[in-house]
C-alpha positions as CSV (number, residue, x, y, z in Angstrom):
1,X,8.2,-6.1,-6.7
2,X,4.6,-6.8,-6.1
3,X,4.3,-8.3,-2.4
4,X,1.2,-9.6,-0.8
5,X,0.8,-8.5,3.0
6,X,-1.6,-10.4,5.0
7,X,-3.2,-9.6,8.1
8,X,-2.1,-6.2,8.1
9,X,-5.4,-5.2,10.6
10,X,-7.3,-7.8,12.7
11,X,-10.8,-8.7,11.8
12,X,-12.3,-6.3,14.7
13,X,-10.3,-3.8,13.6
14,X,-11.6,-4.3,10.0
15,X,-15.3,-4.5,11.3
16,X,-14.6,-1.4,13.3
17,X,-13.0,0.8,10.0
18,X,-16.3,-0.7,8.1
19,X,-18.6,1.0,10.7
20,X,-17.3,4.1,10.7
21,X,-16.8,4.2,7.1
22,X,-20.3,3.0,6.4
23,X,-21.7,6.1,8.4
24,X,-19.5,8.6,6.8
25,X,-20.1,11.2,4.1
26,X,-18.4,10.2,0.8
27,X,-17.8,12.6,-2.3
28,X,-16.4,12.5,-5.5
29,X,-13.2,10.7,-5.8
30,X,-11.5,13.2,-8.2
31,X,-11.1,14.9,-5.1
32,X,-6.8,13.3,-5.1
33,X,-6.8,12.9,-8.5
34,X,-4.1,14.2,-11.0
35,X,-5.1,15.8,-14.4
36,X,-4.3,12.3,-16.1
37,X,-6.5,10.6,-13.4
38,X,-9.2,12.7,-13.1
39,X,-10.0,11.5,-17.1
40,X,-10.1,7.7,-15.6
41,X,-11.1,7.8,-12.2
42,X,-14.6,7.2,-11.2
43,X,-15.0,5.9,-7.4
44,X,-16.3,7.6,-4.0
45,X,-13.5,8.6,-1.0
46,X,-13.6,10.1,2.3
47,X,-12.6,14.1,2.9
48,X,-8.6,13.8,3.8
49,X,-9.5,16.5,6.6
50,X,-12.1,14.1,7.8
51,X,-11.8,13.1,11.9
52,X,-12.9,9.1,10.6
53,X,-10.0,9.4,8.0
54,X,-7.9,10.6,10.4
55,X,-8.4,8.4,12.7
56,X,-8.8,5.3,11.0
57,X,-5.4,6.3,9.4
58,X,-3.4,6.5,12.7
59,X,-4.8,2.7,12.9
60,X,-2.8,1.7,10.4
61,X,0.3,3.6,10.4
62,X,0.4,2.2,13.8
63,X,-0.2,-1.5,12.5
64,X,2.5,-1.1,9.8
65,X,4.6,0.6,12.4
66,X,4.7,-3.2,14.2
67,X,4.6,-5.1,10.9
68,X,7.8,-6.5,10.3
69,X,7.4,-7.8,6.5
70,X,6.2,-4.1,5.8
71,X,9.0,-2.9,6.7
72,X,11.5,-5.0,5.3
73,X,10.2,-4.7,2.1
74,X,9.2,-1.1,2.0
75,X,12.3,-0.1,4.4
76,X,9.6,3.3,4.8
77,X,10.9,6.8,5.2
78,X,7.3,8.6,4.9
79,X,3.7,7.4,4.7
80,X,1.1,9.4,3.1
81,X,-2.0,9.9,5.6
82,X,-4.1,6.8,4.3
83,X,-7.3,7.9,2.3
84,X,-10.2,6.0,1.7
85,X,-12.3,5.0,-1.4
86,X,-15.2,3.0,-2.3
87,X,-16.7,1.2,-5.1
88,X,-19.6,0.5,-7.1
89,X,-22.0,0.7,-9.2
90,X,-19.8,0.4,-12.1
91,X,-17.3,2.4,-10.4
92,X,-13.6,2.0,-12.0
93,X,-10.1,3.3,-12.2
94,X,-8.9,3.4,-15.8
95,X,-5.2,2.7,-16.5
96,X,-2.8,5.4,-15.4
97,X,0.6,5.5,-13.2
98,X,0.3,7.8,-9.7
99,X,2.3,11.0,-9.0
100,X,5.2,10.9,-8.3
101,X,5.3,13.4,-5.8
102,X,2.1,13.9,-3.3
103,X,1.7,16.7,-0.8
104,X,0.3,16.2,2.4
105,X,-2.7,18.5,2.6
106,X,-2.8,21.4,5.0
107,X,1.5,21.2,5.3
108,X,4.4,21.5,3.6
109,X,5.2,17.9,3.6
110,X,6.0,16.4,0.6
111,X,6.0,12.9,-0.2
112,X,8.2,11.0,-3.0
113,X,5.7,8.2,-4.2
114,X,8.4,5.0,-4.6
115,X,5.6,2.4,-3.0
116,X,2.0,2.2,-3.9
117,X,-0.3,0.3,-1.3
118,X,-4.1,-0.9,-1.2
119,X,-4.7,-2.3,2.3
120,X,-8.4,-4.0,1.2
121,X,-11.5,-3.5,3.8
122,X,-14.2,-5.2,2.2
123,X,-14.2,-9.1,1.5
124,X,-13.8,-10.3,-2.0
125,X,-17.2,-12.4,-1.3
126,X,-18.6,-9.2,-0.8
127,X,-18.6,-7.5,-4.3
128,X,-18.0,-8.4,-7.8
129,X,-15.3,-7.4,-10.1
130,X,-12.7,-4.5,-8.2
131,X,-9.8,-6.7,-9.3
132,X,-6.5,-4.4,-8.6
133,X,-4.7,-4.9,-11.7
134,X,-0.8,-3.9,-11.8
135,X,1.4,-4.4,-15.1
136,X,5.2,-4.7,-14.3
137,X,8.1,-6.6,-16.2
138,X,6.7,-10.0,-14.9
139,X,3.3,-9.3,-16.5
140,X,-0.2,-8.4,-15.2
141,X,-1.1,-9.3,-11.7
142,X,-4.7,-9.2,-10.7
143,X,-4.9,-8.1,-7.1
144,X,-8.6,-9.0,-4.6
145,X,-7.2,-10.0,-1.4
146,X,-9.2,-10.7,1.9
147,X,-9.9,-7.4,3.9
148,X,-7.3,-6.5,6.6
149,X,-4.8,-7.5,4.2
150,X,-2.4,-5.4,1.6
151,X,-0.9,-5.9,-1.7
152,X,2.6,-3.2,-1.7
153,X,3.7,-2.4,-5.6
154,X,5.9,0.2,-7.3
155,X,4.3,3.3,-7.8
156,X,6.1,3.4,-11.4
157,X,3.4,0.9,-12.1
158,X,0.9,1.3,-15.0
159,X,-2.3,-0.2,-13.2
160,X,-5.8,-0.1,-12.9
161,X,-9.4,-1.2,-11.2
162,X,-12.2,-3.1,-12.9
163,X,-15.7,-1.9,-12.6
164,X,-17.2,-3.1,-9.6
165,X,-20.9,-4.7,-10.8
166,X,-21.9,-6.0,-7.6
167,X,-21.6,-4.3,-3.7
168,X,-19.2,-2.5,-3.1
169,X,-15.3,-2.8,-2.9
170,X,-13.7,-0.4,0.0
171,X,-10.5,0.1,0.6
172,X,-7.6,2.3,2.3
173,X,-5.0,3.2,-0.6
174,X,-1.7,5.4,0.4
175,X,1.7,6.0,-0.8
176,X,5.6,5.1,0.6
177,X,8.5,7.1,0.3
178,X,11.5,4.6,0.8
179,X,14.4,5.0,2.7
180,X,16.1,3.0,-1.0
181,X,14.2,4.9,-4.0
182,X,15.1,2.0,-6.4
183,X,12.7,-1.1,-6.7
184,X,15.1,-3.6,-7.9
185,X,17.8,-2.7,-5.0
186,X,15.4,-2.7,-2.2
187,X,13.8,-5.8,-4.0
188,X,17.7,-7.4,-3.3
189,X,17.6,-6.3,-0.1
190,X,14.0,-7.5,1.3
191,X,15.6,-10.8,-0.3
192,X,18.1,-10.7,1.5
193,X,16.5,-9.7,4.5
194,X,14.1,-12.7,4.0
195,X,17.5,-15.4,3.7
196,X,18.6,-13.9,6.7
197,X,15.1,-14.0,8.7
198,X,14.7,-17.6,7.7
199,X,18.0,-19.4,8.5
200,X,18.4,-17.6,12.0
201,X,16.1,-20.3,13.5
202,X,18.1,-23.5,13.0
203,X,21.5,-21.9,12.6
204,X,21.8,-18.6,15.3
205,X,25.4,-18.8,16.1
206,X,26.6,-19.5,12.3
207,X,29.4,-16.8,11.6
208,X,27.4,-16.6,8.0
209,X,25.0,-15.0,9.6
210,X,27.3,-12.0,11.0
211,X,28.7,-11.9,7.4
212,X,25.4,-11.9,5.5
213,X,23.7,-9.4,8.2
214,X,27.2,-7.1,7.7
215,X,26.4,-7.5,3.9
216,X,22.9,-6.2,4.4
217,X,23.6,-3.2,6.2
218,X,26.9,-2.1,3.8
219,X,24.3,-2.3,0.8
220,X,21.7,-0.3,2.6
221,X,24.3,2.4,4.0
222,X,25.4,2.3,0.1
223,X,21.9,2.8,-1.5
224,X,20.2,4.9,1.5
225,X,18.7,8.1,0.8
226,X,17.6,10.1,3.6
């Protein structure tokens, strides 16, 4: 499942990240990248041990905290720290799939990488090319939303970004480790979820709804892993 979040950070909060980011040090990208990625991977990023990463990362684990369609569809266990990258001059990211296990630097903490996310800072007005593009059973999506907003996708996913030829795409990219490891049962349950959300409105006291919420939660004590 490829999902679309919008509004994930307010514009002040985007303008803010820009600032900050804008007056940081960036190095060499390969800096996260995997011996497959390393061969395809040419973009700028921001230290992880950085104090603007680190902040600026708290930002949004506390906005996806609070976001509710986030969380239904990734139904999180663990978020990678959110890193940084930037883009352009020709910058890309050939085709390639991400690790499936990341460790959080400096710990022990381990991360299982289920979810793939790009939360996009810069405005698609405000650089050419950068497309995210994902391949999954449905085909190839191409992926430039408006900044403060994020596109969520299955790490499994071969995918890739286009050279940048104009300004300069930035963007906070991280990694989910879902409470339901399997896309296409926690893609059944975010539907579900979504029925659920939508009919409570105009129907709050139907005796469906106990039934389809009880159905919900057997399926996710059934496919849980914690």
């Amino acid at each position: 499942m490829l999902l679309h979040i919008p509004d994930v950070l307010t514009a002040q909060q985007v303008h803010d990240a820009r600032t900050l980011l804008d007056e940081s040090a960036w190095v060499d990208g390969n800096v996260t990248a995997g011996h497959q990625s390393a061969r395809a991977k040419r973009n700028m990023q921001i230290p992880e041990d950085h104090p603007v990463s680190q902040q600026l990362g708290e930002v949004i684990l506390r906005a996806l905290g609070v976001n509710p369609l986030f969380i239904s569809a990734a139904l999180p266990l663990k978020v990678f720290p959110p890193l940084f990258n930037r883009y352009e001059g020709g910058h890309s990211f050939g085709t390639h799939v991400d690790n499936a296990i990341r460790t959080v630097t400096g710990t022990p903490h381990k991360v299982r990488t289920d979810l793939s996310a790009t939360l996009f800072l810069a405005s698609p007005d405000e650089y050419d090319g950068g497309e995210l593009v994902v391949e999954d059973l449905y085909g190839v999506h191409n992926v430039k939303l408006p900044a403060g907003h994020m596109v969520l996708y299955p790490a499994s996913s071969l995918h890739h970004v286009r050279p940048v030829t104009r300004g300069a795409r930035v963007a906070s990219f991280f990694w989910i480790q879902s409470m339901v490891r399997d896309d296409g049962e926690r893609s059944l349950l975010f539907d579900l979820d979504s029925v659920i959300q939508g009919i409570t409105p105009d129907l709050p006291q139907h005796p469906a709804l106990v039934q389809l919420t009880g159905v919900y939660h057997n399926l996710l004590r059934r496919w849980a892993d914690l």
